[in-house]
N, C-alpha and C positions, 0 to 999 in steps of 0.2 A: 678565654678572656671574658673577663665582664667591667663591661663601660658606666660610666656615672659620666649628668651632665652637670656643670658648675660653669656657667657664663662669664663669673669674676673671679675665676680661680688662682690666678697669678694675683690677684689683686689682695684677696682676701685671706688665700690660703681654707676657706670653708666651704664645706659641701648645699648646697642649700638644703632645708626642712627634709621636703618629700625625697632627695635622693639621700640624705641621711639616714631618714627611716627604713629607708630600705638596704642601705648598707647595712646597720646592726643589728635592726629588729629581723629585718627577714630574714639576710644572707648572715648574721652572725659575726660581722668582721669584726674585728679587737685592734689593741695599739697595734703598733709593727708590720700589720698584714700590710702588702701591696696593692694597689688597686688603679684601675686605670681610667683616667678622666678626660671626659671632653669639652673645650667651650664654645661646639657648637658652630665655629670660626675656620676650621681645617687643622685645628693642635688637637693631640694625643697626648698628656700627660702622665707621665710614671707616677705615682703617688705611693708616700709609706703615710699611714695612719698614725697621728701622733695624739688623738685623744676622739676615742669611738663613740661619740654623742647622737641617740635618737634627734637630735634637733639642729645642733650645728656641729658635724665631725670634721676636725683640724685635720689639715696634712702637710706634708713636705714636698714639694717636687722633687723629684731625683733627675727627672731627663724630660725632655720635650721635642716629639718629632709632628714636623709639618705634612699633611697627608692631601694629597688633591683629589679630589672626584674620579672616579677610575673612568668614566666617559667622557671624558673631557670634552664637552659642549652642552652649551644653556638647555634645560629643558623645563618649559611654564606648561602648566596646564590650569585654563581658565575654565571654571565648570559651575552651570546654576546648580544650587546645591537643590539635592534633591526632598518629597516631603517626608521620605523618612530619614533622619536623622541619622540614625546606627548606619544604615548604607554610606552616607558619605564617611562617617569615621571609619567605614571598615577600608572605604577606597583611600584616607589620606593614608591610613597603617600600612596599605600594600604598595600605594606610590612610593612613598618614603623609605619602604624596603628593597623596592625595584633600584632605587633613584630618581629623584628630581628635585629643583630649584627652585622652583618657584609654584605656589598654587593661588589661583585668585577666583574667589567665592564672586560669582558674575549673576547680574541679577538684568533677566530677560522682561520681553514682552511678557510672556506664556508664562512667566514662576510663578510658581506654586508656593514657593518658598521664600518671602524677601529675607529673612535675616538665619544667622546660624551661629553657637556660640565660638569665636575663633578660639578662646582659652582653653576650651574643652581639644579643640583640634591640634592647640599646641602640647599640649600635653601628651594626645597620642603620638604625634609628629615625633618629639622627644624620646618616646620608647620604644619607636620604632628605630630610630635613628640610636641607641647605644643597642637594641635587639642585632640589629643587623650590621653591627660593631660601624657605623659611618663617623665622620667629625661636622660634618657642615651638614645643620641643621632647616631646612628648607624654609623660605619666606612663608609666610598663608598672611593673605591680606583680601580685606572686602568688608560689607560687600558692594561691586565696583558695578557704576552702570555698564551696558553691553556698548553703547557708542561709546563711550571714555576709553574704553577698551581697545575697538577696534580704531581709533582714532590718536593712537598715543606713538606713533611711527614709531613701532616694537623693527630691530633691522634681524630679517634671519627669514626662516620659513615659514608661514602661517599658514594654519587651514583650521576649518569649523569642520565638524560630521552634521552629515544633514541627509536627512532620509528621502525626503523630497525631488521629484523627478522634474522640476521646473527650471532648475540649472545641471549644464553635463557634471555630473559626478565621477570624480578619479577616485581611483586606489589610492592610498595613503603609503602602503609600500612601495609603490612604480613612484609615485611623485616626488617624494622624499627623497633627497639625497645625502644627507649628514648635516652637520653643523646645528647650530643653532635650531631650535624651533620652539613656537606655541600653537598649541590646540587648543580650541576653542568645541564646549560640548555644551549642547543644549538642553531644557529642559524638559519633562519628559513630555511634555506638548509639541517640542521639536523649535527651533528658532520659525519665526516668523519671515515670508518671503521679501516680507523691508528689511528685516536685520541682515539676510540672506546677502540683499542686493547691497548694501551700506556696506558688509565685511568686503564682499567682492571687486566693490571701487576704491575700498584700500588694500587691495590685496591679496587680501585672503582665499586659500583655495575652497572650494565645496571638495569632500573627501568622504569616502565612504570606507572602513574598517569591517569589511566581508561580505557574504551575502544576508546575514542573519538580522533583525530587526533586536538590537540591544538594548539592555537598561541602560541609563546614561551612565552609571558606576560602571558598568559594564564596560563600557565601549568606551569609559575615558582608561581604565586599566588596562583596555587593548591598546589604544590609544598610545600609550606610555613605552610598553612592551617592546611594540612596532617601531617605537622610536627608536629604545634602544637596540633591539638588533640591526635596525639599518645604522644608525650611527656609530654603535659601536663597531661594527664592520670597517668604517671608515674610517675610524682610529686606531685599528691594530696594525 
């Protein structure tokens, strides 16, 4: 199966620009073929091809089935983006392949990095999201200060990774128990012991993701990982 994304598909009936071109230019497809669309929403569209345009390709819907998240519970991951670039792209292309909901570009004491382009990050999002055949395409928003953050009474499980021996640090697998959750990963400077202590009076747990000293791309794709296996655990 190969997925296309179209946000107004019901609406429009047309594929936009960039997934046009890749329907006829790369993949070839002509009138008639079938093809399967997402808007990104949790719908899967059957589509026939009724005119194979590099720029805007017409279709028909034939059928439309509603598809839920297969782990069925929220999962945010709030991350300062890191100063290289391509590192954070490579971690939204493997969250979004893993699964998750939500990502918020958090901008620390210690960043290195205040800003990052989110266009560029939707874009990858998007291709990981028809690569890895999903329908519900992940928020990415930022970038958000780290108080707004941990101040915005998020309800579910919360915890920061923090390397830091100045608060008792859990396992993030013993703590966790399903449902809901947001992680919070800092930058590679590490959170500062006032952000530390500001998440922990709302909240938040200090959680440590093994014994290893991680990249924060690192350790926020452990991060994700860890989530799903305990959670998932607790939805089958």
């Amino acid at each position: 199966m190969i997925q296309f994304y179209a946000p107004d598909i019901e609406a429009t009936g047309v594929l936009p620009e960039t997934e046009s071109g890749h329907c006829c230019r790369v993949l070839r497809k002509k009138e008639g073929d079938k093809i399967f669309v997402t808007d990104g929403k949790g719908r899967r569209f059957e589509c026939e091809i009724l005119e194979a345009h590099p720029k805007h390709t017409a279709v028909e819907i034939l059928s439309t089935e509603k598809i839920k998240p297969w782990w069925g519970f929220n999962l945010e991951l709030c991350v300062a983006p890191s100063k290289n670039a391509d590192r954070m792209e490579w971690l939204v292309e493997k969250a979004v392949e893993i699964g998750i909901d939500k990502i918020i570009l958090m901008k620390c004491m210690r960043s290195e990095r205040k800003t990052l382009r989110t266009d560029r990050l939707e874009k990858i999002a998007i291709s990981a999201m028809n690569q890895s055949l999903k329908t519900n395409k992940p928020q990415i928003t930022g970038p958000v200060e780290f108080k707004e953050i941990v101040n915005d009474g998020f309800m579910g499980f919360k915890c920061l990774g923090y390397c830091d021996d100045t608060h008792p640090l859990l396992s993030f697998a013993n703590e966790y128990k399903g449902g809901d959750v947001r992680i919070l990963i800092g930058p590679e400077g590490d959170f500062s012991p006032e952000e530390v202590s500001a998440a922990a009076a709302n909240g938040y747990v200090p959680v440590t993701f093994g014994g290893s000293r991680l990249r924060l791309e690192t350790a926020a794709l452990y991060a994700c990982v860890a989530a799903h296996v305990v959670g998932d655990a607790e939805n089958i």
